[in-house]
C-alpha positions as CSV (number, residue, x, y, z in Angstrom):
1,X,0.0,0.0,0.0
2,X,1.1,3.3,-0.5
3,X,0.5,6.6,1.4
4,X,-2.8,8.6,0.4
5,X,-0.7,11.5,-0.9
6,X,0.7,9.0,-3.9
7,X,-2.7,8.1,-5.0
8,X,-3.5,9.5,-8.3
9,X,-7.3,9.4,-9.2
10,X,-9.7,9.8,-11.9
11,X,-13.7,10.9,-11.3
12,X,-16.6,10.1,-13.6
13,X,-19.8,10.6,-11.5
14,X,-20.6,8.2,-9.9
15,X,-17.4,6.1,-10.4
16,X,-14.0,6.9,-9.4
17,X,-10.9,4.8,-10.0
18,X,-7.1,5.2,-9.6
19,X,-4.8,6.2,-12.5
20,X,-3.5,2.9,-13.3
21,X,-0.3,2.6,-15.1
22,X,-0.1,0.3,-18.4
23,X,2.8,-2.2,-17.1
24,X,4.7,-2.3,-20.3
25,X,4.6,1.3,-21.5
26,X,6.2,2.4,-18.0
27,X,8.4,-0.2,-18.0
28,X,11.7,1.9,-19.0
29,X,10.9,4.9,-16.3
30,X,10.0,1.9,-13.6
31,X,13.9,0.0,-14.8
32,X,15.2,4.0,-14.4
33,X,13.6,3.7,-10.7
34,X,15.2,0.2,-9.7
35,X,18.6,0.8,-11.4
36,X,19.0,3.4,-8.9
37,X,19.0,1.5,-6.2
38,X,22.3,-0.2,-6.4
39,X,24.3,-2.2,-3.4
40,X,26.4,0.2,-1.8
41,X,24.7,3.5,-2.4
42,X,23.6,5.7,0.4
43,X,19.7,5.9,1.2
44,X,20.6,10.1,0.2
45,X,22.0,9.3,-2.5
46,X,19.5,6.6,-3.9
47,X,16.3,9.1,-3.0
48,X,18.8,12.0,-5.0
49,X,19.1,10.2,-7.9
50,X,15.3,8.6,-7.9
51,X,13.7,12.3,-7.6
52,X,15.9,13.2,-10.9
53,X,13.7,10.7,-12.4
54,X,10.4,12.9,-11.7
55,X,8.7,15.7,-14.2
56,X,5.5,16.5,-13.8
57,X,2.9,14.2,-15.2
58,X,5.1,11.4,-13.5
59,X,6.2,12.4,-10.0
60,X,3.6,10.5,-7.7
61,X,4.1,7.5,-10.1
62,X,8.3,8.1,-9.4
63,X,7.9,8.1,-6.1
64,X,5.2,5.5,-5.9
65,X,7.9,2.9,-7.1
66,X,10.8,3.9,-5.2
67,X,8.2,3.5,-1.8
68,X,7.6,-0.1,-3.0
69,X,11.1,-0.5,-3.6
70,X,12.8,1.0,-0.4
71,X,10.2,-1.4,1.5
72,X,11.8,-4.1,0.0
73,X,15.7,-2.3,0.5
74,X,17.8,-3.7,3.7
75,X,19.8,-0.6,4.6
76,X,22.4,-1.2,6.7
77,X,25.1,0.7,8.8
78,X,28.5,0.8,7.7
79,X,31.4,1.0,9.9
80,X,33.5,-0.8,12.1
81,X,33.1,1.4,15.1
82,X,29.3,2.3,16.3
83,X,29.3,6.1,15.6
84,X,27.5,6.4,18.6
85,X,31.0,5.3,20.5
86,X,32.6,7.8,18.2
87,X,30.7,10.7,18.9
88,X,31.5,10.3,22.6
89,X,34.9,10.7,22.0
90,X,34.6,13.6,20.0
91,X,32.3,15.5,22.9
92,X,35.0,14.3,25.0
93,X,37.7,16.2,23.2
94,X,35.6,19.5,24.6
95,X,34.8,22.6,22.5
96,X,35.9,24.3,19.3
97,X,36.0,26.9,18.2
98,X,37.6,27.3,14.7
99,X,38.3,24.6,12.0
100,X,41.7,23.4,12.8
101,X,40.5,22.7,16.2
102,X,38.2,20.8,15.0
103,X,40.6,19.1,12.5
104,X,43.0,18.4,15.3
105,X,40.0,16.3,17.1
106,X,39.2,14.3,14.6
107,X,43.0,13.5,14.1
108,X,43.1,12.4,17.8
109,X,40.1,10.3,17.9
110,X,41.2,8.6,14.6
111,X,44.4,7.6,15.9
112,X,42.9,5.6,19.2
113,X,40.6,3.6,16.9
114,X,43.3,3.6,14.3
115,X,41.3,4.9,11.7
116,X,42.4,7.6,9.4
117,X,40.4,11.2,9.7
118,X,38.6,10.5,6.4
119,X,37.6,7.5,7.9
120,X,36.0,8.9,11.5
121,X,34.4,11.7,9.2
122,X,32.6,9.2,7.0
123,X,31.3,7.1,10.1
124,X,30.7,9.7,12.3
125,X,26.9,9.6,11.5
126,X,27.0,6.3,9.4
127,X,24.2,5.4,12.2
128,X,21.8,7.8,10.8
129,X,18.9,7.0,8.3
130,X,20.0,8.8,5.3
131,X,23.5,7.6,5.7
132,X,22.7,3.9,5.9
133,X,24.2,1.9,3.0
134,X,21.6,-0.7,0.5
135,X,23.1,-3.6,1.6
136,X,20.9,-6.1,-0.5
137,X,17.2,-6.3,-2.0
138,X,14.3,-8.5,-1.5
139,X,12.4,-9.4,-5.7
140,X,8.7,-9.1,-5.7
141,X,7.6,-12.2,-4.9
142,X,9.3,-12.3,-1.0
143,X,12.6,-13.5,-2.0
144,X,16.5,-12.4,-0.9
145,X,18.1,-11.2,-4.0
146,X,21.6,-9.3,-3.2
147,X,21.7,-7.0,-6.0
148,X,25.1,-7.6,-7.2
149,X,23.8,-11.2,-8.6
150,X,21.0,-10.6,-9.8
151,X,22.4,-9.4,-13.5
152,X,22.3,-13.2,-14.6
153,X,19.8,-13.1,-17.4
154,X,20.3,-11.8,-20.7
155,X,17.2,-11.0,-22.6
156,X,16.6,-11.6,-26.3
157,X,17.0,-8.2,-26.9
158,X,19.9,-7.4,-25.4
159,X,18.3,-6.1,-22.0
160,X,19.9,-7.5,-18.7
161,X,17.2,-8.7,-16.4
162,X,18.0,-7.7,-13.2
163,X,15.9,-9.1,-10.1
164,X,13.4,-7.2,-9.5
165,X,11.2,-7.1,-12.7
166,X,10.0,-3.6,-14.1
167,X,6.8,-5.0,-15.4
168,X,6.3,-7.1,-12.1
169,X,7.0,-3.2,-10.0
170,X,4.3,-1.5,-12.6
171,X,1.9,-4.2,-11.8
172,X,2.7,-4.3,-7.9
173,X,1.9,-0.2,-7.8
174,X,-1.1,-0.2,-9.6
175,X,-2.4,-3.1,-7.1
176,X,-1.1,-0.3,-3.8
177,X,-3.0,2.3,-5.5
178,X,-6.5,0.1,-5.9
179,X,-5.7,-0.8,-2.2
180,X,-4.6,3.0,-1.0
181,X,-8.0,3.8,-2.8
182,X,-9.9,1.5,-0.5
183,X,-8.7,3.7,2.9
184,X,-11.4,6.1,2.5
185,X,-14.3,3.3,1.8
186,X,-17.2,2.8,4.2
187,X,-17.9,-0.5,2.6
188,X,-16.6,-3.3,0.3
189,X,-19.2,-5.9,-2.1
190,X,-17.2,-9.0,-3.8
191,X,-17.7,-12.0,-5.1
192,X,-15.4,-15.0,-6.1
193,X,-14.9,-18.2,-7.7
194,X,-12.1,-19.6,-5.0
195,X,-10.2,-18.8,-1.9
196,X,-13.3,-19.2,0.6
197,X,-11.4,-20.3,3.4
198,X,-8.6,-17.4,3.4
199,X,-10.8,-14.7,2.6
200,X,-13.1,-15.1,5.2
201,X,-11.0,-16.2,7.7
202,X,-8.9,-13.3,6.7
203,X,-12.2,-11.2,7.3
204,X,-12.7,-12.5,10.8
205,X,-9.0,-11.6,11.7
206,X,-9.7,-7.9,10.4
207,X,-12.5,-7.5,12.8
208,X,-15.1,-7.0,10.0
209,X,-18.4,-8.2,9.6
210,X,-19.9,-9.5,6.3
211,X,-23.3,-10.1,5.1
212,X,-23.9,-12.5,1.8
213,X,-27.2,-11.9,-0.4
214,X,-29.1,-14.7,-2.6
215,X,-26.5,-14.2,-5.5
216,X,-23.7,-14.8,-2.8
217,X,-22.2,-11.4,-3.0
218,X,-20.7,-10.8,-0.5
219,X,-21.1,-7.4,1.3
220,X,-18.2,-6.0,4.2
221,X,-18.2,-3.7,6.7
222,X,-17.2,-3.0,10.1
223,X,-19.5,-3.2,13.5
224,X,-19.4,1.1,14.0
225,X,-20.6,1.0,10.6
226,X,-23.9,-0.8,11.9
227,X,-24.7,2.7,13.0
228,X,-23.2,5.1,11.0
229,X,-20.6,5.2,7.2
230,X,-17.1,5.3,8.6
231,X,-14.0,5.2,7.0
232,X,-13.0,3.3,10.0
233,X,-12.0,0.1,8.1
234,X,-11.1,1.2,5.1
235,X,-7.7,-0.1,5.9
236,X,-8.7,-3.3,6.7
237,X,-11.1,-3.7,3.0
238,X,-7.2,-2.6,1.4
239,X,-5.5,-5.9,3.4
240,X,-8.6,-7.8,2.4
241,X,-7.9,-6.9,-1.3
242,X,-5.2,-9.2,-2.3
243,X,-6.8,-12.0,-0.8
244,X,-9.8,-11.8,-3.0
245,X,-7.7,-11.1,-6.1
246,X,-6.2,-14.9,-5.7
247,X,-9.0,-16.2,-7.1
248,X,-9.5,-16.7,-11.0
249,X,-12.5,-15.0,-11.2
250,X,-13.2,-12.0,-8.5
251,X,-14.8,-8.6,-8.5
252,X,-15.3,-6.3,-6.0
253,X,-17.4,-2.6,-5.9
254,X,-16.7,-0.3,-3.1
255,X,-18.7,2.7,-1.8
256,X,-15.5,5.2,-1.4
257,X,-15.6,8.5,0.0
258,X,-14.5,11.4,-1.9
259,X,-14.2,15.3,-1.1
260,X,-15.8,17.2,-4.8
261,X,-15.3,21.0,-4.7
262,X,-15.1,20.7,-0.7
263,X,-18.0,18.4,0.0
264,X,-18.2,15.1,1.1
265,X,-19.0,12.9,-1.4
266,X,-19.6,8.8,-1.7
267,X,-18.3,7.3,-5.4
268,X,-18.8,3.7,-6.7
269,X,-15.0,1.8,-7.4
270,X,-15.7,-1.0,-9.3
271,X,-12.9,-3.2,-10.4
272,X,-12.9,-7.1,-11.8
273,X,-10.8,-9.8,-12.7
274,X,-11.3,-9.0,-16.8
275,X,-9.6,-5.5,-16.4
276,X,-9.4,-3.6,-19.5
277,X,-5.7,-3.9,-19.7
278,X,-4.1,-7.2,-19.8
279,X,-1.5,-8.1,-16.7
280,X,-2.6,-4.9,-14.7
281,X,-1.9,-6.9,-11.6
282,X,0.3,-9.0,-10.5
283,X,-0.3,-12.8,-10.0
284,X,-1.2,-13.5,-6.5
285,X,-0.4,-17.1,-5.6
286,X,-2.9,-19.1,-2.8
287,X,-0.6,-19.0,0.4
288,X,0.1,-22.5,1.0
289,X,-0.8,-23.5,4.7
290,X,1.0,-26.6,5.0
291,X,3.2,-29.3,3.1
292,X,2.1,-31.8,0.5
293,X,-1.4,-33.2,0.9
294,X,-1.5,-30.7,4.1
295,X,-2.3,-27.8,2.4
296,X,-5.4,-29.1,1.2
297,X,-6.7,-30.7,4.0
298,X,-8.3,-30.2,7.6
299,X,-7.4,-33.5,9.0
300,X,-6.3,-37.2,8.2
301,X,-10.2,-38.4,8.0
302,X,-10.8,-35.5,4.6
303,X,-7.3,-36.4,3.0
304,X,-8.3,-40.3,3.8
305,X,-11.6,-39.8,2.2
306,X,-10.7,-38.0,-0.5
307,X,-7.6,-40.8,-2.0
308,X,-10.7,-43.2,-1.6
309,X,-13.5,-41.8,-3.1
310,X,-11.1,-40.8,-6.0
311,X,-10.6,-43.6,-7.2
312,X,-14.5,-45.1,-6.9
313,X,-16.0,-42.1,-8.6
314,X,-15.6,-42.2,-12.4
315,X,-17.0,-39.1,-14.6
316,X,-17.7,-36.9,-11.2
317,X,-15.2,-33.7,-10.7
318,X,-14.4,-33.4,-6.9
319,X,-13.3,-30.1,-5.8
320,X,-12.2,-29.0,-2.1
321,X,-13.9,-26.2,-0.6
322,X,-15.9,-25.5,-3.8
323,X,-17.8,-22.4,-2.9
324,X,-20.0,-20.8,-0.8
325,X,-23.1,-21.5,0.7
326,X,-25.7,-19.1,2.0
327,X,-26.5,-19.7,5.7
328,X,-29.1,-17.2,6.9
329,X,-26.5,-13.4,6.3
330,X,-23.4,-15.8,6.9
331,X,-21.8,-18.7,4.5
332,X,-20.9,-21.9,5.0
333,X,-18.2,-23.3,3.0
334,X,-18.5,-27.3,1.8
335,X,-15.8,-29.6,2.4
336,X,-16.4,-31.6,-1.0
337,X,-18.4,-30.9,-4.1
338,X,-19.3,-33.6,-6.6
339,X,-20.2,-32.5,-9.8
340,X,-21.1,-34.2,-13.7
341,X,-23.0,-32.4,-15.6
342,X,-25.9,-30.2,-14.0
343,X,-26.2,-32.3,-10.9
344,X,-24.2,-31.7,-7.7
345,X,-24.1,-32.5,-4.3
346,X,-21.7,-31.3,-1.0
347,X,-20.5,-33.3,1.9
348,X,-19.3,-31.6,4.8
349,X,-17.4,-33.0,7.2
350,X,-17.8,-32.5,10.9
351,X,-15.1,-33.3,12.9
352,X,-14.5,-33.0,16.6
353,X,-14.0,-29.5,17.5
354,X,-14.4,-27.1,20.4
355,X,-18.0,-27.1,21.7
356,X,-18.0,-23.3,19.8
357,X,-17.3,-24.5,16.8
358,X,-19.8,-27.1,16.9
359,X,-22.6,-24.7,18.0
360,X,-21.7,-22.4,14.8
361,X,-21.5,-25.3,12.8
362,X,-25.0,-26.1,13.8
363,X,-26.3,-23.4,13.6
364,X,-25.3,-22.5,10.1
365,X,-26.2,-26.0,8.8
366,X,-29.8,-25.3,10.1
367,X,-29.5,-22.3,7.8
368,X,-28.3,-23.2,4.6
369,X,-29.9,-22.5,1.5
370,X,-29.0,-24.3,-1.2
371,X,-30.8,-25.8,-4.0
372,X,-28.3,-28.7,-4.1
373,X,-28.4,-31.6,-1.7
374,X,-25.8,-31.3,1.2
375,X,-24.6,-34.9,2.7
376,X,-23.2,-34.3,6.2
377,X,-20.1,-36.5,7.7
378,X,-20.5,-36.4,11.6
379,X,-18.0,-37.9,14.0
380,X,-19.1,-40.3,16.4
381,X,-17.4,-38.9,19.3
382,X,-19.4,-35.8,19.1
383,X,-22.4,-37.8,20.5
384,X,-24.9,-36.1,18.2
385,X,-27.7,-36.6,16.4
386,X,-29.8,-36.5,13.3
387,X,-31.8,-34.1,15.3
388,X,-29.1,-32.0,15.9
389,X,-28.9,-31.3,12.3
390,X,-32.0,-29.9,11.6
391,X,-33.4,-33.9,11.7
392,X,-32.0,-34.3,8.2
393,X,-31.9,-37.7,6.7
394,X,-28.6,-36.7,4.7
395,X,-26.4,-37.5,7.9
396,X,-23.8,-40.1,8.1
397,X,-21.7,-41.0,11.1
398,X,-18.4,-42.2,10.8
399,X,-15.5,-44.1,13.4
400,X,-12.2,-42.8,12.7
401,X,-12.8,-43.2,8.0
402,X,-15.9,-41.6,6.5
403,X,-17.8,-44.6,4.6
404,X,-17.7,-44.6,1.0
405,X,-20.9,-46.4,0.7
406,X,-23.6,-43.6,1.1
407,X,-21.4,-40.8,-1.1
408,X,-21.7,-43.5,-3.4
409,X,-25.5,-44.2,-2.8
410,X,-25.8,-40.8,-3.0
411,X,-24.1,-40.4,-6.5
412,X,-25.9,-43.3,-7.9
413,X,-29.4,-41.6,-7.1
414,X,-27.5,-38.8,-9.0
415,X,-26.8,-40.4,-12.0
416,X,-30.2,-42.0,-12.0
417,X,-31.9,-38.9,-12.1
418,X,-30.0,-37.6,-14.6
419,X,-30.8,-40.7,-16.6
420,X,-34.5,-39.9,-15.9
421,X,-34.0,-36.5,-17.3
422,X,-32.6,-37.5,-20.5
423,X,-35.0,-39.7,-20.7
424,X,-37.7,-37.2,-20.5
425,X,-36.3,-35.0,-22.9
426,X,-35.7,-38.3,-26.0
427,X,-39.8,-38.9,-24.8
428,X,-40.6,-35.3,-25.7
429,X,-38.3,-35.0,-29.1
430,X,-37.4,-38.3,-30.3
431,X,-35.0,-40.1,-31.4
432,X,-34.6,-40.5,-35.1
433,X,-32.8,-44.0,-36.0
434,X,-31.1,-45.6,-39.0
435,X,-33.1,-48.9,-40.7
436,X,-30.1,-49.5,-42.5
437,X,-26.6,-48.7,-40.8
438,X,-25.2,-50.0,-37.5
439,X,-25.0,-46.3,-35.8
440,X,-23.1,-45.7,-32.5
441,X,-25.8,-44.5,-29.7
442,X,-23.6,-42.1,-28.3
443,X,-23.6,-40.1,-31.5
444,X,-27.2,-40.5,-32.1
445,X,-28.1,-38.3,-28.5
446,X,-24.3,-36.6,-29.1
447,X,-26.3,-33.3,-30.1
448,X,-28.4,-33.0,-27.6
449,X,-26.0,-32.4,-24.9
450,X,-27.2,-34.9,-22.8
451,X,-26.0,-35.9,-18.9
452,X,-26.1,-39.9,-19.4
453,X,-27.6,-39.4,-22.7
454,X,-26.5,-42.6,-23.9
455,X,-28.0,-45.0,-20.8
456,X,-31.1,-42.9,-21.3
457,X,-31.1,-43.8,-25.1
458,X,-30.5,-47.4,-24.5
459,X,-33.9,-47.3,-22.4
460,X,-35.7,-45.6,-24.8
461,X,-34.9,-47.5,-27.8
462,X,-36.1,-51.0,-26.2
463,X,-38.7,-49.1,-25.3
464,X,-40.0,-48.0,-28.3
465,X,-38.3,-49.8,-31.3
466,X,-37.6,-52.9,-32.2
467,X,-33.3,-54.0,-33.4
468,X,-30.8,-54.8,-30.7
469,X,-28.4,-53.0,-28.6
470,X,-24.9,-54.5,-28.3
471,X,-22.0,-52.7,-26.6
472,X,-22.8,-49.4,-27.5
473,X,-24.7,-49.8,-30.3
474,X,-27.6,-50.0,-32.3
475,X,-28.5,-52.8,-35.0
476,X,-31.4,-52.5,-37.0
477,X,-33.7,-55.2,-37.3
478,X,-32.8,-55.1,-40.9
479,X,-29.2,-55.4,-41.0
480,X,-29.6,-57.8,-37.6
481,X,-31.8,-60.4,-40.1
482,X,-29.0,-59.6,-43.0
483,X,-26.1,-60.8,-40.2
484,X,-27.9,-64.1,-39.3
485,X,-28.4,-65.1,-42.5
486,X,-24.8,-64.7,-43.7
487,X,-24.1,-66.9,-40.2
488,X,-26.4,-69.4,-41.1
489,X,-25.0,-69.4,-44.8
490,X,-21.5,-70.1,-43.6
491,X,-20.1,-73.5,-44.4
492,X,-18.5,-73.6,-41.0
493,X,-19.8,-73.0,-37.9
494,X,-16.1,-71.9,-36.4
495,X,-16.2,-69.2,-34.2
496,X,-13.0,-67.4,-36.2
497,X,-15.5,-67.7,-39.5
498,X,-18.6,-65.8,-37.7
499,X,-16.3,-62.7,-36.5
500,X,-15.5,-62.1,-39.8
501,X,-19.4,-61.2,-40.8
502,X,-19.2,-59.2,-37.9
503,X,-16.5,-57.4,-38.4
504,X,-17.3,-55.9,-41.7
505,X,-20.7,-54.3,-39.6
506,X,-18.5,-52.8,-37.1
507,X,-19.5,-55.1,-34.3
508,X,-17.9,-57.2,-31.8
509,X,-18.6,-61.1,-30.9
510,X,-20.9,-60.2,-27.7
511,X,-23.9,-59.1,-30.7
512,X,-24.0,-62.7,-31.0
513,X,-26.1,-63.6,-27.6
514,X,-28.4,-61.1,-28.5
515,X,-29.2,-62.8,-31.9
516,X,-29.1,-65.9,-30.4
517,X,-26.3,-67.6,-30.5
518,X,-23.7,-69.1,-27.7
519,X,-20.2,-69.8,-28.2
520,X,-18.6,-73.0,-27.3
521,X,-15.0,-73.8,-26.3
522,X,-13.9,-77.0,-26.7
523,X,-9.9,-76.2,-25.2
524,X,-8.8,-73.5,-25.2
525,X,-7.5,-73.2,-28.6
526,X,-9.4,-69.9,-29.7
527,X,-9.2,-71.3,-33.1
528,X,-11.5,-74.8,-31.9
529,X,-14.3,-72.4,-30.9
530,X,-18.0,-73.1,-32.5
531,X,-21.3,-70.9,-32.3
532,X,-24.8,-72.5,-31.8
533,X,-28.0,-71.2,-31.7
């Protein structure tokens, strides 16, 4: 964040927004900025050189930069002796009162620390802020870069990349100026595809308080602001910022508070992730919270589950911590979403906790409105009940492993009423069918964009039409009358003979039980094997 007298605006009533800076057409003037700060040069001298560097349609920007790049500067002292120490022998000399005096001091102090005068004059206030020397520089993404390695790279073009990325500085400054913005706003609305968990637990650490409406945007704001707009937590919306910009998709509008020709003022900010200039911002990585299979998971039981259910659900997407449910004016946040298709369910899991935490979690379960079915995973050693849920019937209770079997009950009825839905849809349209050509049933229902469209066409084809279905697909009576009679035309009655009538219609040996036939293995030489009806 930057300090409210960098941030450059621009007002449109109702909107206002800050002057964001196009990352690649400021990339020379921000490479100008970090050049100057090279190893070994005094803070003066840095901020001398940087404010060389401002004119007048650029100075905020200027200094913008350099902020973000002294916070990442470690200055550092440099002498041998603590000035401090030196100073006190100085004073200690007594009084003077012309130049050589003073000359004749600092030759006398230099020889009992066995330093040379121009020595003691260069340390004698080495301690002090300006004079402190950049002793190495931290890159934009938290890492220790001394400065006097990082000209490693060469670029294509000839440019030496140096560690701490022009582009990447343009991109961090326009994201201080959107949060420097947010310190005057009385009240923050966002939504967002990901990051549940840190955003609102980031929310609870600020102190704020949210509310969440039916289209699950969420709306911030403070407890003083219960009774009146304050600015109050304006700050705390600007720390809240990055957080929400980790997720793929995010936007956030802000009621901000604005002085026009001396009056107070309240103007909409409105800012997304498809901003109007490409890599405005920079990329904002989810903070890992633990190692491995940690980071994703509360406890052994989830990270258990989840390696089993994996690998018994085919088709279905499982995601962790999915989205957000709405809970009366809170959210609740699944564990688990299933999805294929149109049809999802959650599972949440609830472990055992502190008797708070339970008593929220109860309370927001009782609460949650959500159009999709939400399967609850109690632990035993809770000693609770169906009751204690709202007397759901979507409750299982687990020892120690969650079961499989009722997720996978639960998928099943899924599946099956997606089947019934297809269904209902090939009942009211129809299915138009070949009388001549062995046509695969998956590309008879392919464009209707069906969820199990191809169970659901099996059923509805031996339903209503007469042919056969064999692994996939569909034989008219036709061309299954045509196939017997070439079998039964055959001189031999050899297995190896039949598969080559099939063959040339596309269709495996399995057709052959639905037209009647059986196979019969005499040993278990393939090439011994006879059909029979």
């Amino acid at each position: 964040m930057l300090t409210k007298d960098l941030l450059e605006v621009t007002k449109r009533k109702p909107n206002i927004k800050p002057k964001f800076r196009e990352p690649e057409e400021y990339r020379g003037l921000a490479k100008e900025v970090v050049d100057r700060y090279e190893v070994g040069k005094k803070k003066k001298e840095i901020e001398k050189d940087v404010s060389k560097l401002e004119s007048h349609g650029t100075f905020k920007l200027v200094r913008g930069l350099s902020k973000l790049l002294e916070r990442r500067a470690e200055f550092e002292m440099d002498s041998p002796v603590k000035p401090k120490k030196l100073r006190e022998s100085v004073y200690r000399e007594g009084y003077v009162t012309d130049e050589e005096e003073r000359k004749e001091v600092i030759k006398s102090v230099a020889e009992s620390y066995g330093l040379s005068v121009d020595e003691v004059e260069k340390y004698l206030w080495a301690d002090r802020e300006e004079e402190m020397v950049l002793q190495s520089m931290s890159n934009l993404v938290g890492e220790g870069v001394e400065k006097e390695k990082e000209k490693e790279k060469e670029k294509e073009e000839g440019e030496i990349e140096i560690g701490i990325d022009p582009v990447r500085l343009i991109r961090e400054y326009n994201l201080s100026l959107a949060q420097t913005l947010l310190f005057d706003a009385v009240e923050l609305e966002f939504s967002v595809s990901e990051n549940f968990q840190q955003i609102f637990r980031m929310i609870k650490y600020l102190g704020l308080i949210y509310d969440v409406d039916e289209d699950l945007k969420v709306n911030v704001t403070g407890p003083a602001s219960l009774f009146k707009k304050t600015r109050k937590y304006g700050t705390s919306f600007a720390k809240l910022l990055p957080h929400i910009m980790k997720a793929e998709e995010w936007e956030i509008e802000a009621q901000v508070e604005t002085e026009v020709s001396g009056e107070k003022r309240i103007y909409k900010f409105k800012l997304n992730s498809d901003s109007e200039i490409e890599g405005l911002f920079p990329e904002l990585e989810m903070r890992k919270e633990g190692r491995g299979d940690e980071e994703k998971y509360h406890s052994e039981v989830e990270r258990d589950f989840s390696s089993q259910i994996s690998s018994n659900t085919e088709g279905w997407m499982i995601e962790r911590e999915p989205t957000i449910l709405r809970a009366g004016n809170r959210v609740m946040i699944p564990d688990f979403s299933f999805r294929k298709g149109k049809k999802e369910f959650y599972l949440e899991v609830v472990g055992f906790w502190t008797p708070e935490y339970l008593r929220e979690k109860m309370d927001k379960i009782r609460e949650v409105e959500s159009e999709k079915p939400l399967l609850l995973a109690v632990d035993e050693e809770l000693k609770c009940t169906k009751e204690d849920f709202g007397g759901s019937d979507k409750v299982i209770f687990y020892d120690k492993k969650i079961p499989l079997k009722p997720v996978l009950k639960e998928l099943q009825a899924l599946e099956e009423e997606m089947v019934e839905e297809a269904l209902e849809v090939l009942e009211d349209e129809g299915l138009e069918l070949p009388k001549d050509d062995v046509a695969e049933i998956s590309e008879l229902v392919d464009e209707k964009d069906l969820a199990r469209g191809e169970e659901a066409a099996e059923r509805y084809i031996k339903e209503n039409f007469e042919g056969l279905i064999s692994n996939g697909k569909y034989v008219p009576p036709r061309i299954a009358d045509n196939i017997k009679e070439e079998i039964e035309g055959l001189e031999s009655d050899k297995l190896s003979a039949v598969n080559e009538v099939l063959e040339r219609y596309g269709l495996a040996q399995n057709v052959l039980s639905e037209l009647g036939y059986e196979v019969r293995y005499v040993s278990l030489d393939q090439s011994e094997a006879r059909i029979e009806k």
